[in-house]
C-alpha positions, 0 to 999 in steps of 0.5 A: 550352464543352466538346466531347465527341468521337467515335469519329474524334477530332473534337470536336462541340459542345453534345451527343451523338456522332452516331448510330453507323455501324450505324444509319445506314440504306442510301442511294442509293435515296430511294424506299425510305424509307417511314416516315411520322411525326412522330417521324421528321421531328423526328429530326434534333434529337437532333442537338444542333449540327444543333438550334443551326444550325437555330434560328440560321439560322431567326433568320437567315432572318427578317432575309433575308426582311424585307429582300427585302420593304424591297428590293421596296418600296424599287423602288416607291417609287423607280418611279412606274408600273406599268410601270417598277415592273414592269420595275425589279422584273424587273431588279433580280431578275435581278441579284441572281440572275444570279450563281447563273446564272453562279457556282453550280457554281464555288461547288459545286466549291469547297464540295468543296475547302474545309471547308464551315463555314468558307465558310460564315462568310465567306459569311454575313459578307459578306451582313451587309456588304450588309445594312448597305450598303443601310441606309446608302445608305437613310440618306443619302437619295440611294439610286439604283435603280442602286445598289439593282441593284449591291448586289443583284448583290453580295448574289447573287454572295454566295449563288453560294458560300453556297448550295451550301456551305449544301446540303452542310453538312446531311450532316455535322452529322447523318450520312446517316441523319438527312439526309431528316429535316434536309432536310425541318426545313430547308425548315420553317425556310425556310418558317416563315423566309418565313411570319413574315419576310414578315409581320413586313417589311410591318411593319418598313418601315411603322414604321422604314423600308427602312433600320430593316429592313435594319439588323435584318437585319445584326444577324440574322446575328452568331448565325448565324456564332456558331454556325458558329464554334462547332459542329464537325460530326461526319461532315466528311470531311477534302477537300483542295484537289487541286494536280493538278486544274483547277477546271473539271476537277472542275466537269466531272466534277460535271456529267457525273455528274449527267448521266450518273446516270440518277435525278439526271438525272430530277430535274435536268431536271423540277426545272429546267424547273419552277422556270424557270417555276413557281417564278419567279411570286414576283417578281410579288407586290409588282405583285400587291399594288400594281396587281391588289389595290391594297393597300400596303405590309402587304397586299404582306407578307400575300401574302408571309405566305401563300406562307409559310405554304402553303410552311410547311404543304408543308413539315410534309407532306413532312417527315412523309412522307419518301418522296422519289418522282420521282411526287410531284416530277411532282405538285407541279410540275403543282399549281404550274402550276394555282395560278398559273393561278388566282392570275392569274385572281384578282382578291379579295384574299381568294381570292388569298392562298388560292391564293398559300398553295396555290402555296406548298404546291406549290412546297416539294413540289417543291424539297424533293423534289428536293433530298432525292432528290439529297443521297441520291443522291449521294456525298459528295465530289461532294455539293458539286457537285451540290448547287451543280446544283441551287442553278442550278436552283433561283435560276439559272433566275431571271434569265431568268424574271425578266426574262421574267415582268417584260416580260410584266407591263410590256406586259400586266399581271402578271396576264397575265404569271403566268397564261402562266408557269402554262400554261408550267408545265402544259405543260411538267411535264405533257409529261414525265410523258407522255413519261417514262410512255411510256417506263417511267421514272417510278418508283423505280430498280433497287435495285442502281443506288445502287451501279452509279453510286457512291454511298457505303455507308452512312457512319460518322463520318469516322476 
């Protein structure tokens, strides 16, 4: 294979050297991007290594999103009632979201010690492993909830470190310039990952079975670590591993500048309090579909279709529409909180998977505007770190809704359960937009703040 290398020495794979350092755009201030177009959104593909990465995460993302629909499936069968359904649903979420509760920051600090690509290999090896894992287990016959639980805790603790990493590898296939786009068409791989991973799983385990499906899963990965094996991103900056600072020295720093940055905190405090609440009403869906609609195993992933395709429609909206405004954050999380109200108060299968798909349009509104405003925010040597803040938020925040929404739903109903996070959401969105609009914060920054708290200028290819 050959590599064409740039400006700075370092070889890119499959394709042009990225943009010059003179048309790299000013950063720091995500509201002052207004381009709306499709040009624009499908910019980042000119990125010859950012297209491969793309295309076999996407690949990847169908064998995740299988699975989670064989694991889902998987606990029911195992369950023989609404009630422990409900509860082994909620505990099994947890575990497999603890870790990013209790690692995600770590594994940010860590996506800032060593080259991101290569984290990235092992991280996504090591979720083939699980993969396999739980097909074996199926295969025996003798699969036990409890191991379902443990591998699960395996595959987040696995995530914990991939997650962040993933976020922060974005900037240094496409340079900053690109990275509202490349943010945007990751969250239409995500979305089209859930949309046509949800389908075809429903399928998947009604002709071959939990482990057929966890089988494929494994396979989906190998073209993923290719890629990663052979791409060489072009804006990586060299970090090396500080023998002079702890690891929770440099999690400090992480977390004090994002507290301490007046738009990332903005972000960090509504994104959080939105997907504590709005975003965790997913772990509802197979009780959805089994006890609220009473369908099997394909109407579970035609809901998981639709809050694909919503997330999918959200997803091409934003990416056209790059303006990453603290006002549309604000926006998605209250039309977050109406959806879920509306989908617990449905009853016909046609209304809700309307309202799920519109839960889905919301729910990409907000994340991928949090997660554009802060990877522009922020500069690159702390990229990791916060991005691995907003990992926490973003899958942290499950273990608690988790086993929230699952006791609800066990004593009365995932109705019930879904309806009240709604309100939650409602409320609690709506009470900072209140209280943000009083005190004249809602809105673009100073344009002279990107400087102010350190973010990087513009940024050339690394020499």
């Amino acid at each position: 294979m050959k590599f064409r290398r740039t400006s700075r020495g370092q070889p890119t794979a499959w394709g042009p050297a990225e943009p010059p350092a003179t048309d790299q755009g000013h950063i720091g201030d995500p509201d002052e991007i207004s381009e709306v177009s499709w040009r624009h959104m499908l910019a980042a593909f000119s990125v010859r290594p950012y297209a491969w990465y793309w295309s076999s995460q996407l690949l990847s993302g169908l064998g995740t999103w299988s699975q989670a629909i064989a694991q889902a499936w998987l606990v029911l069968e195992l369950t023989h009632s609404e009630s422990r359904a409900a509860v082994w649903i909620g505990t099994i979420t947890m575990l497999q979201f603890l870790p990013l509760l209790a690692f995600a920051v770590v594994g940010g600090v860590l996506a800032d010690r060593v080259p991101r690509r290569k984290l990235l290999i092992a991280t996504q090896s090591a979720s083939a492993i699980q993969a396999l894992a739980l097909a074996a287990l199926v295969i025996s016959g003798t699969v036990q909830l409890w191991e379902v639980g443990v591998l699960a805790f395996l595959l987040g603790t696995t995530n914990a470190f991939n997650n962040p990493a993933q976020q922060s590898f974005v900037p240094e296939i496409v340079g900053r310039r690109l990275v509202a786009d490349a943010v945007a068409l990751n969250s239409v791989q995500f979305s089209s990952a859930r949309m046509i991973g949800g389908a075809l799983g429903g399928v998947s385990v009604a002709f071959w079975g939990v482990s057929g499906t966890a089988l494929v899963n494994a396979a989906s990965f190998l073209p993923a670590i290719a890629v990663l094996t052979l791409i060489r991103p072009a804006y990586a900056t060299i970090r090396q591993a500080s023998t002079h600072t702890s690891v929770f020295s440099e999690l400090r720093t992480g977390v004090e500048y994002a507290l301490s940055t007046v738009p990332i905190r903005r972000v960090v405090l509504i994104f959080g309090v939105t997907s504590l609440f709005g975003l965790n009403w997913q772990v509802a869906l197979p009780l959805v579909a089994r006890f609220m609609l009473h369908r099997q195993v394909t109407g579970f992933g035609d809901l998981m279709a639709a809050l694909g395709a919503g997330s999918l429609l959200g997803a091409l909206f934003v990416a056209r529409d790059r303006r990453a405004t603290e006002r549309r954050l604000i926006a998605g999380g209250l039309a977050l909180g109406a959806a879920l109200v509306l989908i617990g108060s449905s009853h016909s299968y046609p209304v809700t998977l309307v309202l799920v798909a519109a839960g889905g349009v919301a729910g990409i509104m907000v994340s991928v505007t949090a997660n554009t405003r802060l990877q522009l925010l922020v500069p690159d040597h702390l990229r990791g770190r916060v991005m691995g803040i907003y990992v926490l938020l973003m899958g942290g925040t499950t273990p608690i809704g988790a086993f929230l929404l699952g006791e609800i739903s066990a004593h009365f109903g995932p109705a019930v359960g879904i309806v009240v996070f709604g309100v939650a959401t409602l409320a609690t969105v709506g009470f900072l937009a209140v209280f943000r609009r009083a005190r004249g914060s809602i809105g673009p920054p100073a344009p002279s703040h990107a400087h102010a708290v350190g973010v990087d200028p513009p940024d050339a290819p690394p020499a």
